[in-house]
C-alpha positions as protocol buffer text, in pm:
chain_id: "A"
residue {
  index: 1
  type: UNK
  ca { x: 3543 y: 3178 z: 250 }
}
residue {
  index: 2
  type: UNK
  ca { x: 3914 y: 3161 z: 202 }
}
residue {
  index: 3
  type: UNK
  ca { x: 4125 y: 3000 z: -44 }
}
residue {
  index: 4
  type: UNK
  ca { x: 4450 y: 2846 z: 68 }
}
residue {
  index: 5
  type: UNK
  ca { x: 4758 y: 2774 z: -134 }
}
residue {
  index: 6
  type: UNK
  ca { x: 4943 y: 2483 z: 70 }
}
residue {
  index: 7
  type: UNK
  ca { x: 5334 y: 2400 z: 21 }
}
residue {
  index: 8
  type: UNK
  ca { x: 5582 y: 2229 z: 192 }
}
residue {
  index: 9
  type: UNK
  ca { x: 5955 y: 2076 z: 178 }
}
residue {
  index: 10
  type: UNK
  ca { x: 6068 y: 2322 z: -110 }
}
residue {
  index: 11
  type: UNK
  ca { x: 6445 y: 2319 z: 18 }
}
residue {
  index: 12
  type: UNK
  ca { x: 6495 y: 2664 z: -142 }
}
residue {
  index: 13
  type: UNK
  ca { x: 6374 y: 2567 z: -512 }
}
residue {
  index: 14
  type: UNK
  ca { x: 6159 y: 2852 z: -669 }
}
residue {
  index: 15
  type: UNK
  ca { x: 5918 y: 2764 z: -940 }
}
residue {
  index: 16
  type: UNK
  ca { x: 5749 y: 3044 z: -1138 }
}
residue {
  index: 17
  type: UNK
  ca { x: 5461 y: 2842 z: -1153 }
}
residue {
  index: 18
  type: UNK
  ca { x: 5399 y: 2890 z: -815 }
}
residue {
  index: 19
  type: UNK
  ca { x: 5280 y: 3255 z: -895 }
}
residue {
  index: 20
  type: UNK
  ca { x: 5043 y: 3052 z: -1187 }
}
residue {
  index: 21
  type: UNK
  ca { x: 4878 y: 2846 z: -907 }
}
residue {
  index: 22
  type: UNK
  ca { x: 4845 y: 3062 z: -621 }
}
residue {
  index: 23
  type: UNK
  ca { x: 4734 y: 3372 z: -826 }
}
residue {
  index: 24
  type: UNK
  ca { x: 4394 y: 3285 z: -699 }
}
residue {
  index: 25
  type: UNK
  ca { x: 4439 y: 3191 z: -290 }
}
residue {
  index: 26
  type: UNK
  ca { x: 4388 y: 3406 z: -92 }
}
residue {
  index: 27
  type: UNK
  ca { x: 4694 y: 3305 z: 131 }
}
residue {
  index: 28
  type: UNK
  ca { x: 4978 y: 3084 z: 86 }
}
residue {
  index: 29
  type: UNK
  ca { x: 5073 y: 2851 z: 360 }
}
residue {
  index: 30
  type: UNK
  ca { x: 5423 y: 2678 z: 398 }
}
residue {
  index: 31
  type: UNK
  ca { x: 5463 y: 2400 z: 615 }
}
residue {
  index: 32
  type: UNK
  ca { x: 5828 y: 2417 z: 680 }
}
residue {
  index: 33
  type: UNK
  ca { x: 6178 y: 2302 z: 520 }
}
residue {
  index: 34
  type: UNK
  ca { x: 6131 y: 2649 z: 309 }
}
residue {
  index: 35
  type: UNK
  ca { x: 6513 y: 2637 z: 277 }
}
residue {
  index: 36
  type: UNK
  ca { x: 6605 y: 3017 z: 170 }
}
residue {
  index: 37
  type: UNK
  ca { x: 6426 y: 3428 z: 292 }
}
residue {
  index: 38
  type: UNK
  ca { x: 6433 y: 3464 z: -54 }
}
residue {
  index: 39
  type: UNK
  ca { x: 6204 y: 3183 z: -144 }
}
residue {
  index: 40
  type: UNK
  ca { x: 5961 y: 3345 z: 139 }
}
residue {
  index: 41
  type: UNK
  ca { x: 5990 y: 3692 z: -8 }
}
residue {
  index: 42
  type: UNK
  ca { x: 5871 y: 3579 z: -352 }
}
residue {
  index: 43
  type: UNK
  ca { x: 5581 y: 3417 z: -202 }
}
residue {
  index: 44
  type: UNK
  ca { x: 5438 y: 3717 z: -6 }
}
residue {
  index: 45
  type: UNK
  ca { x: 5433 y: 3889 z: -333 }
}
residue {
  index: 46
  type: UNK
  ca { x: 5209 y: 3671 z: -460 }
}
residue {
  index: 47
  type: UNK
  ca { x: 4999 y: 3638 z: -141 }
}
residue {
  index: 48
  type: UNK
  ca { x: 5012 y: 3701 z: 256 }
}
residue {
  index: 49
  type: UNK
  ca { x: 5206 y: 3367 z: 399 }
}
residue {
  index: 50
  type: UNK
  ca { x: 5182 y: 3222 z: 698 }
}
residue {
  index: 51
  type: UNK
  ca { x: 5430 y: 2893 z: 765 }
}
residue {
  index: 52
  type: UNK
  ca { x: 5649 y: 2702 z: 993 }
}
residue {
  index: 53
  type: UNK
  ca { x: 5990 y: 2621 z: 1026 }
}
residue {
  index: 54
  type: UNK
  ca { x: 6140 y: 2280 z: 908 }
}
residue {
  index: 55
  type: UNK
  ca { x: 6458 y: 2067 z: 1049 }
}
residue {
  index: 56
  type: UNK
  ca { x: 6653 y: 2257 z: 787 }
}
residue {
  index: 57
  type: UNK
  ca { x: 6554 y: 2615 z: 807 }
}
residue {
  index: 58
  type: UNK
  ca { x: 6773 y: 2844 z: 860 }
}
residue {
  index: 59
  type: UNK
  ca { x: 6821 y: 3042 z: 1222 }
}
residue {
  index: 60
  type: UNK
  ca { x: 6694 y: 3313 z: 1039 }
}
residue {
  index: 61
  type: UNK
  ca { x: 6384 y: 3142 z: 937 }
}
residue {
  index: 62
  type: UNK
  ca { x: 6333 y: 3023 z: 1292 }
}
residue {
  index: 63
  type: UNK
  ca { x: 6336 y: 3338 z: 1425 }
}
residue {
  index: 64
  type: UNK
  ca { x: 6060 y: 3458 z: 1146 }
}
residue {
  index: 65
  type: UNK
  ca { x: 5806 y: 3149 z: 1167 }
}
residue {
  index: 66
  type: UNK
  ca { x: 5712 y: 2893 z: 1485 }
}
residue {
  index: 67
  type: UNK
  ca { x: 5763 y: 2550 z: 1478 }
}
residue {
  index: 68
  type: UNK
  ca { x: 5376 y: 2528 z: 1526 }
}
residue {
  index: 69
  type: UNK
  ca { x: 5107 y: 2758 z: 1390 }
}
residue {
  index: 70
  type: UNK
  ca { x: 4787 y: 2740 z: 1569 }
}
residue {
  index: 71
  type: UNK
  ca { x: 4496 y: 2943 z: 1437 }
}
residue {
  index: 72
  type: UNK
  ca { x: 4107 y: 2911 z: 1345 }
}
residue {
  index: 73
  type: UNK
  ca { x: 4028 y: 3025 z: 1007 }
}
residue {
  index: 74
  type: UNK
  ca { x: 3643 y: 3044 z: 868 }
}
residue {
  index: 75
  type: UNK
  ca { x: 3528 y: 2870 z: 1173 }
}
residue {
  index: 76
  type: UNK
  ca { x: 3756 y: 2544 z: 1079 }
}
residue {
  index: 77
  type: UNK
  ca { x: 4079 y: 2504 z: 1355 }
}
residue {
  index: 78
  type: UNK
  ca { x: 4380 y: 2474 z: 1215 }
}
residue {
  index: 79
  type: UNK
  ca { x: 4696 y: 2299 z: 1325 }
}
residue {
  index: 80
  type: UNK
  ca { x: 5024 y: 2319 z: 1120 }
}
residue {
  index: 81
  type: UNK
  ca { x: 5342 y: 2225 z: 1193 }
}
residue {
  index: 82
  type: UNK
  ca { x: 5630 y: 2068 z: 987 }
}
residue {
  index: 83
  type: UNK
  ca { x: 5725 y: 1775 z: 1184 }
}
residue {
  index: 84
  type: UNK
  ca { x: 5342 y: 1598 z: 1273 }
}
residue {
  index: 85
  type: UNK
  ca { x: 5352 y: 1246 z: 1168 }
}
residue {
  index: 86
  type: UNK
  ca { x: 4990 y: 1113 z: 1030 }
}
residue {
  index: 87
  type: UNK
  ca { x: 4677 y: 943 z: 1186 }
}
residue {
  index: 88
  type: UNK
  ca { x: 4792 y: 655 z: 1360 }
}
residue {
  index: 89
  type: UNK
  ca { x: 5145 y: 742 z: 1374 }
}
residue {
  index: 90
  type: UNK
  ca { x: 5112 y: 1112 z: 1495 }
}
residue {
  index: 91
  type: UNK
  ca { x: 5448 y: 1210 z: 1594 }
}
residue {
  index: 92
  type: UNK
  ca { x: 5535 y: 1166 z: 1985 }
}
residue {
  index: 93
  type: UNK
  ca { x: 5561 y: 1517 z: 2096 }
}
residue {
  index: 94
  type: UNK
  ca { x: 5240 y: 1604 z: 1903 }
}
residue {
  index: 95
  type: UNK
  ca { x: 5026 y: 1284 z: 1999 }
}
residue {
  index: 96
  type: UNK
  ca { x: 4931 y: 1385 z: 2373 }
}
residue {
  index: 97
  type: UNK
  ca { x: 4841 y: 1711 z: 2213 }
}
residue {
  index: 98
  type: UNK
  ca { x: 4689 y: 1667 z: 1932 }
}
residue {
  index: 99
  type: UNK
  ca { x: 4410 y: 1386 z: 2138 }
}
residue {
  index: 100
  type: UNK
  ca { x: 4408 y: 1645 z: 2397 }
}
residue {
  index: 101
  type: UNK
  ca { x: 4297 y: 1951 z: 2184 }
}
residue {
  index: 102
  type: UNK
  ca { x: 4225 y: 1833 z: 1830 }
}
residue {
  index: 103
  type: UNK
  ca { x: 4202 y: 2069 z: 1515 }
}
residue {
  index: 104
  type: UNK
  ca { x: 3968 y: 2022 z: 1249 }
}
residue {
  index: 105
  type: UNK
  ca { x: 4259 y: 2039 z: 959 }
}
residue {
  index: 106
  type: UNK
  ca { x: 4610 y: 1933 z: 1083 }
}
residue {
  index: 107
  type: UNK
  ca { x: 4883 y: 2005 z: 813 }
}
residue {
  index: 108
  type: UNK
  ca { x: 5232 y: 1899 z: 856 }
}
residue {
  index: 109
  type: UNK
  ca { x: 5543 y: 1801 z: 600 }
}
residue {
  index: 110
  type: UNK
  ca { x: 5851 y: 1669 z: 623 }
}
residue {
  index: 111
  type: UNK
  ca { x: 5804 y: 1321 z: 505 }
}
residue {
  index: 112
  type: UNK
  ca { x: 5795 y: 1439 z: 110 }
}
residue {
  index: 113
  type: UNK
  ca { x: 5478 y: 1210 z: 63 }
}
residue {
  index: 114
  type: UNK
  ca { x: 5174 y: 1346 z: -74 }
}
residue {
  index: 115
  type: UNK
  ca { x: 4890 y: 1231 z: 220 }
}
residue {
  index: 116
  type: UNK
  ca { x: 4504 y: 1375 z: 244 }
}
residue {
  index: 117
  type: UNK
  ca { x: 4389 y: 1139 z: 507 }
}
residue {
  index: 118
  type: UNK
  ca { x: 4065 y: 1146 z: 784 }
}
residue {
  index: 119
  type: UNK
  ca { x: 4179 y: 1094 z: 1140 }
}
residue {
  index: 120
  type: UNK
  ca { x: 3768 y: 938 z: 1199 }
}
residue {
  index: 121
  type: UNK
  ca { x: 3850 y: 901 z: 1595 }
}
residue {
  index: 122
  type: UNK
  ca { x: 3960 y: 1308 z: 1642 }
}
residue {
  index: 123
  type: UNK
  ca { x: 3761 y: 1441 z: 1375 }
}
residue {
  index: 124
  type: UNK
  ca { x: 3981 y: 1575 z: 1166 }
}
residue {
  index: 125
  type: UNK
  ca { x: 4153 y: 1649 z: 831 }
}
residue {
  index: 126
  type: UNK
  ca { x: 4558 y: 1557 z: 768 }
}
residue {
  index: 127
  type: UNK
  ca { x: 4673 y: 1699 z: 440 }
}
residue {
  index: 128
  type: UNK
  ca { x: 5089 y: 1645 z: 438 }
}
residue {
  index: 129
  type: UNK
  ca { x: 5105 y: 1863 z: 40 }
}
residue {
  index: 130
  type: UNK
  ca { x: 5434 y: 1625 z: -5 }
}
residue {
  index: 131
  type: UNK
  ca { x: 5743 y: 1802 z: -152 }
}
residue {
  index: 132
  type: UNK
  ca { x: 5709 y: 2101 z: -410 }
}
residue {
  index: 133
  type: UNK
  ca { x: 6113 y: 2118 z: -419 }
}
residue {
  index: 134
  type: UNK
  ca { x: 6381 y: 1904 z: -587 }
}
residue {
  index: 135
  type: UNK
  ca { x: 6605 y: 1781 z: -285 }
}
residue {
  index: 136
  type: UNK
  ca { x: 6478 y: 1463 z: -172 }
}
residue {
  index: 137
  type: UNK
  ca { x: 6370 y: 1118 z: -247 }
}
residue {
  index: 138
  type: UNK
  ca { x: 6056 y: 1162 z: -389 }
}
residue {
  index: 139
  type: UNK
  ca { x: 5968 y: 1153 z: -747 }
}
residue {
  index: 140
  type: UNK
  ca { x: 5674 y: 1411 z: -822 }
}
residue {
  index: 141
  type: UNK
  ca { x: 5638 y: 1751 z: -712 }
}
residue {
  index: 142
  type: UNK
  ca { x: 5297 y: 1878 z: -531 }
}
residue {
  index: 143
  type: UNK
  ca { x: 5116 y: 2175 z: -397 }
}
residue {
  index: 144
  type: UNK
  ca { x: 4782 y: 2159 z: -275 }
}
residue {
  index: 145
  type: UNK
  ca { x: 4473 y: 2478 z: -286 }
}
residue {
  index: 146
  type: UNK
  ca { x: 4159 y: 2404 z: -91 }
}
residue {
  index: 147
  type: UNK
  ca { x: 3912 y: 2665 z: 15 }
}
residue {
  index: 148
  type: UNK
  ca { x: 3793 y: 2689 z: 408 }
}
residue {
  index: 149
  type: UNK
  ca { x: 3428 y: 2799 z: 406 }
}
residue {
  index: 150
  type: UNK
  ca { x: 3210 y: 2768 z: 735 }
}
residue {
  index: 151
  type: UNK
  ca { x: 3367 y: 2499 z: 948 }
}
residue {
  index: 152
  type: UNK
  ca { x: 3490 y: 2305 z: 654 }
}
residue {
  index: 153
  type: UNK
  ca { x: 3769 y: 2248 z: 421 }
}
residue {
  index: 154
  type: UNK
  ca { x: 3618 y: 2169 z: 81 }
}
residue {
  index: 155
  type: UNK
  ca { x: 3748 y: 2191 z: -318 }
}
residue {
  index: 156
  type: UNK
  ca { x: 4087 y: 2050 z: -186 }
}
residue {
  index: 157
  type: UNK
  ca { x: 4324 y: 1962 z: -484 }
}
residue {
  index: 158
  type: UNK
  ca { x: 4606 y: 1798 z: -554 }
}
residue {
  index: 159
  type: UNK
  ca { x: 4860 y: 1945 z: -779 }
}
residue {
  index: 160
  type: UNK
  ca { x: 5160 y: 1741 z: -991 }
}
residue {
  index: 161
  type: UNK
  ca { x: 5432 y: 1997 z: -1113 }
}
residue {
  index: 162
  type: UNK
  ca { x: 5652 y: 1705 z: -1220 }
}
């Protein structure tokens, strides 16, 4: 069983609660648009991180994280990638992919918007954990902890920071 700490779209903006609700994962995952090394740093002392690079990451960044992470975790396959679109409206260079080879949980960002939704005809799990940064239109801030246990995600929540 593994607790998971999910982020995305933080554009660089650090908030010491992050520490408060990740004390308890068991890793953090960022799913891209990190915006700073230093923002990455401070996560892996709370936690190991995995994540992906965003459309405005750094060179730097891009060289330390893909642009996809592909992984199984506690039997449950995991896709994540910043750029991934939704069910229905998967994004075009993922679609063929993601029908060909589905994962049970496919996280992506990007799009700010807060979105847990079941893709019924592959299967699977999106969870987009919307923006936990500043920059951008939206108007709350969100992080998301779920626990993989057995071939499932379960205990997923939805955290407001705003």
């Amino acid at each position: 069983m593994m607790r998971i700490g999910l982020l995305s779209d933080t554009h660089g903006y650090w908030d010491d609660r992050y520490k408060e609700y990740f004390a308890e994962c068991d890793e953090i995952w960022h799913a891209g648009d990190i915006g700073s090394e230093d923002l990455i740093d401070k996560l892996e002392q709370i936690k190991p991180v995995r994540a992906v690079y965003g459309n405005i990451d750094s060179h730097a960044t891009r060289l330390r994280f893909p642009q996809h992470q592909k992984f199984t975790m506690e039997g449950v396959k995991v896709w994540m990638t910043h750029i991934g679109g939704y069910p229905g409206k998967y994004e075009p260079s993922v679609s063929k992919l993601i029908h060909y080879n589905p994962p049970g949980l496919f996280i992506s960002g990007h799009s700010h918007i807060l979105k847990v939704m079941s893709d019924k005809r592959l299967g699977l799990l999106h969870v987009n954990s919307g923006a936990a940064g500043k920059y951008g239109f939206h108007t709350k801030r969100t992080l998301v902890r779920f626990t993989l246990d057995n071939g499932h995600v379960k205990d997923l929540e939805v955290i407001e920071l705003s």
